[in-house]
C-alpha positions, 0 to 999 in steps of 0.5 A, spaced: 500 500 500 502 506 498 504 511 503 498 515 501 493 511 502 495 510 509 495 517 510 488 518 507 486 512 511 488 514 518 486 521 517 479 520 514 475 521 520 478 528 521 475 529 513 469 526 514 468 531 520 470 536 515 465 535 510 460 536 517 462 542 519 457 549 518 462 552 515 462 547 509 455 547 509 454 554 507 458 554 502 456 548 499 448 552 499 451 559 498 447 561 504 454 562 509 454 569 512 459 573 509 462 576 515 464 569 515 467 567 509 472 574 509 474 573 516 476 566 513 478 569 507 483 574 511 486 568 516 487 564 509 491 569 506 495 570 513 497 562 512 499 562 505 504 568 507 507 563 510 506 557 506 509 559 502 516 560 504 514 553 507 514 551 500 519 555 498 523 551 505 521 543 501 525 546 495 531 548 498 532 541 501 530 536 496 534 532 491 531 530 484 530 536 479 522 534 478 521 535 485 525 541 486 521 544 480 515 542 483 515 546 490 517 551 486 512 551 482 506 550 488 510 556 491 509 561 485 504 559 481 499 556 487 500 562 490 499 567 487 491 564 483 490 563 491 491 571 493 488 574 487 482 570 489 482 573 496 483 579 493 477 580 488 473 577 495 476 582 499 477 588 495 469 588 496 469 590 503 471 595 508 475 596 514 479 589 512 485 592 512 492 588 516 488 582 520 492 578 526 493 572 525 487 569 529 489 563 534 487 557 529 491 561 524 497 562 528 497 554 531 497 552 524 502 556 521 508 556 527 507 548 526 509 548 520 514 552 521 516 548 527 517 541 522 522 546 517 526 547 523 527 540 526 523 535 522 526 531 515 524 533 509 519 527 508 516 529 514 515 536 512 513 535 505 507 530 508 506 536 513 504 540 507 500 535 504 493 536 506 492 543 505 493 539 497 489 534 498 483 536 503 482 542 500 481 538 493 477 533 496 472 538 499 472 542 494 470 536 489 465 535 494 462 542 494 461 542 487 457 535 488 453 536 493 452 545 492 444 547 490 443 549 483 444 556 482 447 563 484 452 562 489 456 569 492 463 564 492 462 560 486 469 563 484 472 559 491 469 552 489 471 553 482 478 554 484 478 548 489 475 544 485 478 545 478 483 541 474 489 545 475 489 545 482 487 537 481 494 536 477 498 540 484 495 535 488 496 529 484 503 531 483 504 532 491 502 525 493 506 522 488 512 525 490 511 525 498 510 517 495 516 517 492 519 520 498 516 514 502 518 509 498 526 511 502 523 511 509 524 506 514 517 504 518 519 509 523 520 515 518 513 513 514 509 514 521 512 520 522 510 523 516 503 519 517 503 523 524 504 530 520 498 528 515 494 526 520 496 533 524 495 538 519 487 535 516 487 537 524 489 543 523 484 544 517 478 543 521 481 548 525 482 553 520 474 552 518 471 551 524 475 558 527 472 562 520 465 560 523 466 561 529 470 568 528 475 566 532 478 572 537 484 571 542 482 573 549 482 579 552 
């Protein structure tokens, strides 16, 4: 079995709760409030700041040329269709200027930052892996299950959902498969560990936005 498959195995009910949550489910019938959806919009933005210099990391730290190219790739090209769709949402409202990085947020990102710091590149490439993955998933999910007609974030599930994010992700399993495949048992469990801590994260990430997460006072 490849090793991502057992990542997927060992973290589908953190997917499956996922698909469960309100948030998904206002997207998928349109009726999620907005205030919700550019709170999410805005954390997202934060976190892809930073995921792309964790990206930009894995590229500096792998060894095939095609795996190289790969990240640097996801680093730019990724990066920069995602911010212009968070830039065409949230050019529509006031008063969104510098957001903080809420608590799921900052979890998030400081434990990706923590794996470039101290953990093996397998580890950190499986790390990464769900922000691909689930979010396609999901995506591919919404498009299925989503009400006929207008949708107010249509542009986000077509971006989610589409064909060129689909080759990312089947390039990003296939190379944390190959990656893999020169593990020892140990080391494919810590990458599992990683994928399974990051679809965590994930959840967080959209229940926080429903939540409209705030630090304490």
């Amino acid at each position: 079995m490849k090793w991502s498959e057992d990542a997927w195995n060992a973290a589908k009910p953190v997917y499956d709760n996922i698909l469960k949550l309100p948030f998904i489910e206002g997207l998928i019938n349109g009726t999620l409030e907005q205030s919700k959806f550019i709170f999410y919009i805005q954390q997202d933005a934060l976190y892809l700041a930073e995921y792309g210099k964790v990206l930009t990391a894995i590229a500096t730290r792998l060894n095939r040329a095609e795996h190289i190219e790969a990240f640097i790739h996801f680093a730019a090209d990724t990066m920069v269709v995602e911010r212009g769709l968070h830039e065409s949402f949230i050019s529509q409202i006031d008063g969104c200027a510098n957001p903080k990085a809420s608590p799921s947020c900052l979890l998030y990102t400081s434990f990706l930052q923590k794996q470039v710091a101290f953990a093996p590149v397998e580890v950190l490439v499986a790390a990464v892996l769900p922000c691909f993955w689930i979010y396609k998933e999901v995506g591919d999910y919404i498009l299925e299950h989503q009400t006929k007609g207008q949708n107010p974030y249509q542009a986000w599930i077509d971006t989610y959902g589409g064909e060129e994010f689909e080759k990312s992700v089947n390039t990003a399993i296939t190379i944390s498969n190959e990656l893999a495949d020169k593990c020892t048992k140990e080391q494919r469990q810590q990458m599992t560990d990683a994928y399974v801590m990051c679809s965590k994260m994930e959840w967080l990430f959209w229940d926080s936005a429903w939540r409209l997460e705030k630090w304490p006072v």
